[in-house]
Each structure stands twice: as structure tokens, then as C-alpha cells.
N, C-alpha and C positions, 0 to 999 in steps of 0.2 A: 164527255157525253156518255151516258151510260147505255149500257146493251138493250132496258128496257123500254119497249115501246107503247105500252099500251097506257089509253087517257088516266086509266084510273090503277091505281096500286096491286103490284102482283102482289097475294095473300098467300103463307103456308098456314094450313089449318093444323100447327102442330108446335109444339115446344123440344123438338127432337135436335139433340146439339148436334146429330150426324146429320142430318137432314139438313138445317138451316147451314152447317159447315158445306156442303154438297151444294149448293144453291148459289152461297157467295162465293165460291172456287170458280163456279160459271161466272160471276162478275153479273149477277144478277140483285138486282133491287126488289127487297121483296118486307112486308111486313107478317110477324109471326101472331097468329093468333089462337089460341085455344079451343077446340071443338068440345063445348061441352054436350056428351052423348052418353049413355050407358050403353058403350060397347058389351058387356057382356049379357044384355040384357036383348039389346038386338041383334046377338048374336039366336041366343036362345028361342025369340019367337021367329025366327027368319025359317028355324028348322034344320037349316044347313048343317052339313056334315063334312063336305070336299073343302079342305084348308084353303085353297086358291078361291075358292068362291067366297068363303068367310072373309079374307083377305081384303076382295074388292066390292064386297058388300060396304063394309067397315072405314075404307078412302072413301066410297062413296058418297057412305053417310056422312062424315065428319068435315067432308067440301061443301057440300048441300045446306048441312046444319050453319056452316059459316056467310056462305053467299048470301042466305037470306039477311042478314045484317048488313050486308056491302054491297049497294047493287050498282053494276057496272064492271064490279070488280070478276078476274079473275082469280080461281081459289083453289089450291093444290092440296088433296089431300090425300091420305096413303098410310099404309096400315101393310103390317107383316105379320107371318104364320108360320110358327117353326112350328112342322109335321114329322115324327117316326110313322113311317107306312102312312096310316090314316090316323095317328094318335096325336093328338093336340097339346103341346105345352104352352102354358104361362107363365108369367114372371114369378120366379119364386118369391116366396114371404119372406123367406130367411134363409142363414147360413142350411138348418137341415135339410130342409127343400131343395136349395140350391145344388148341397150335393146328392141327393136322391135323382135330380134331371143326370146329373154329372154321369153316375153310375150308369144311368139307363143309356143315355148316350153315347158312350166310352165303348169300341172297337164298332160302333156301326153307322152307316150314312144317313144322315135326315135332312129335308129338305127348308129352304128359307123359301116361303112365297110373297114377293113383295110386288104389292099393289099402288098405283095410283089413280087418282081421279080428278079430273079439272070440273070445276062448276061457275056456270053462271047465274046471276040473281035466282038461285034454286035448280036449275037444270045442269047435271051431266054432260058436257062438251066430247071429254075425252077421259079415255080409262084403258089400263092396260096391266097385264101382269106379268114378273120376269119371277123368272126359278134360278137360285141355287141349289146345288148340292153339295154337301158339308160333311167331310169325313173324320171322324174324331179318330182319333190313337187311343187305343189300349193302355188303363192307368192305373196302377198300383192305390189302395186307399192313403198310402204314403204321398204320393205323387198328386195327387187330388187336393188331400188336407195342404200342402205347401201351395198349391193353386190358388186354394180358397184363402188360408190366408194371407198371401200377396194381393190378391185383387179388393179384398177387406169388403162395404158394402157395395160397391158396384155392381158386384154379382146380381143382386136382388135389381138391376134396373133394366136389365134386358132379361128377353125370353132364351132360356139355356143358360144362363147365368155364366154368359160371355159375353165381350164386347171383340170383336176379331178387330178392331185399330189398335187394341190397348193389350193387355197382359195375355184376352182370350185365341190368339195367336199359337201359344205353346200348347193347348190342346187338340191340335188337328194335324191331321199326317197329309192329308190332299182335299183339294178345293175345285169346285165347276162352275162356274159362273163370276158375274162380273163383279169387280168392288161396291158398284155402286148398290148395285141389287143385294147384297150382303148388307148394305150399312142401312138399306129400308125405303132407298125410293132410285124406282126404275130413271136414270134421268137422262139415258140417248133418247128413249123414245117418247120422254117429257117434250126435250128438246125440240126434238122435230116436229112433236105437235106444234109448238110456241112457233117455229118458224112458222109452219104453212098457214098460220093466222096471222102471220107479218106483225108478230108482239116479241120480235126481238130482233137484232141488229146484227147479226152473225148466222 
């Protein structure tokens, strides 16, 4: 018997291999589906400036935008915001890019804001945001160029052109917050939404 309890199919509205990894470690039944949204488009008329708002704007939308296709269903969706102070990175285009975040990055803390949001046939159930803080080490352009070519294009698929499960590990001297909330979806307090709606089995 599986953990899941609810009549109709748990949804993630995302294609994140960390995420959906994150979901079936819970032993959770879930199907993956695509939010198509012009996040940076609704980022831009929202107005918003504070990353953690941008953050659960963008779960919001991307749960919302899916429920309305599934109705019954519940629909997880969730979005992250690496911030220097109040300065907003995106995934870089390429290796140069990649290392221009690297540089900027490199001996100072910035924060990971990751968002989730649960939607039902179009409505917002549950939503919440967890903070990391992310210290990178001090790095030679030597040290850098060997980064980037170990990790090859990867880089270009997260924001900071890391992944902290995989190679992006060797650039950081100290870490605040939890795994889960690093890899892009808050899931203790996923979790204990799902229980107190008695949609899961533990």
C-alpha cells in the first residue's frame, strides 16, 4: 500500500530531477507535470523586488496554472530564488556567465529562497517558504576554470551554476539550512500540510 491517500493523483508541477528525487525518497506517489508559465514575465508585471516574494509568487503560479487541468487533484508547485543582499541571479546561458555568478559569489553568503505552494482546481491550499544560507569559499580563477570544467554543462541548469548534490559541493566553506530547502522544495512543512488533510499515510 502506498503512503498516498488522496482520491485523485498527487501532482508536481515541475520537471526538477531534485524535486521529484525529494518526493519518491518520501515513498510518495506522485505524477510530474510541466507548468507552462512565463515566469519571467510574471515576475516583471507582479513588480516585486524581495526574492522570497518572487519565489512564492512563481510556486504559486506554476500550481495554479496546473490544477486548473486536474481538478480534484492536488498540485505542488515551487520555485527558488538565489539572492546576494537583494541582487537576483538566474541560470546562466553559458560557461561565461556561469563564471561571472562564480566570481561574484566566491568569499560571500547568499541566500537560497525556496518556495512551495499546493493548489486545488485553481486555488492556493498551502504555501510556505524556507531560507538557506550558502557560504562560498574564496577561489582562485585557477580553481574556478577546474570547477567549471569538471561540472561541463550542468552549470548552465541551476541558478549559481551549482548543483550542492553533485560537484557544486567543493565551492562552499559553510551551510545554514536544511537539504531539502537547498535542493528547491521546503518538504517537512510539505509534509505536515499532507498529513493534517489526512492525504498521506504516515
Amino acid at each position: 500500500m502506498g503512503l498516498w491517500l488522496g482520491k485523485s493523483p498527487l501532482i508536481l508541477a515541475s520537471q526538477s530531477s531534485a524535486r521529484k528525487m525529494l518526493l519518491s525518497n518520501a515513498g510518495l506517489a506522485f505524477e510530474a507535470v510541466t507548468a507552462d508559465i512565463d515566469e519571467r514575465g510574471i515576475q516583471a508585471a507582479s513588480g516585486l523586488s524581495n526574492p522570497r516574494e518572487i519565489a512564492l509568487l512563481l510556486a504559486r503560479e506554476k500550481a495554479k496554472a496546473v490544477s486548473v487541468h486536474r481538478p480534484g487533484s492536488h498540485v505542488i508547485g515551487a520555485d527558488q530564488t538565489l539572492a546576494l543582499g537583494m541582487r537576483l541571479f538566474n541560470k546562466p546561458a553559458g560557461r561565461p556567465q556561469a563564471l561571472a555568478q562564480l566570481r561574484d559569489l566566491a568569499g560571500k553568503s547568499h541566500e537560497l529562497n525556496s518556495a512551495v505552494a499546493v493548489a486545488r482546481d485553481g486555488k492556493v491550499v498551502f504555501e510556505d517558504v524556507a531560507v538557506a544560507r550558502m557560504t562560498m569559499r574564496q577561489m582562485s580563477e585557477a580553481e574556478l576554470s577546474a570547477y567549471l570544467d569538471a561540472a561541463g554543462d550542468a552549470v548552465t541548469t541551476s541558478v549559481g551554476a551549482y548543483q550542492l548534490e553533485g560537484l557544486g559541493i567543493h565551492l562552499f566553506e559553510r551551510i545554514e539550512g536544511d537539504h531539502f530547502t537547498i535542493l528547491g522544495l521546503p518538504l517537512l512543512p510539505l509534509l505536515a500540510f499532507l498529513r493534517s488533510e489526512r492525504l498521506v499515510a504516515v
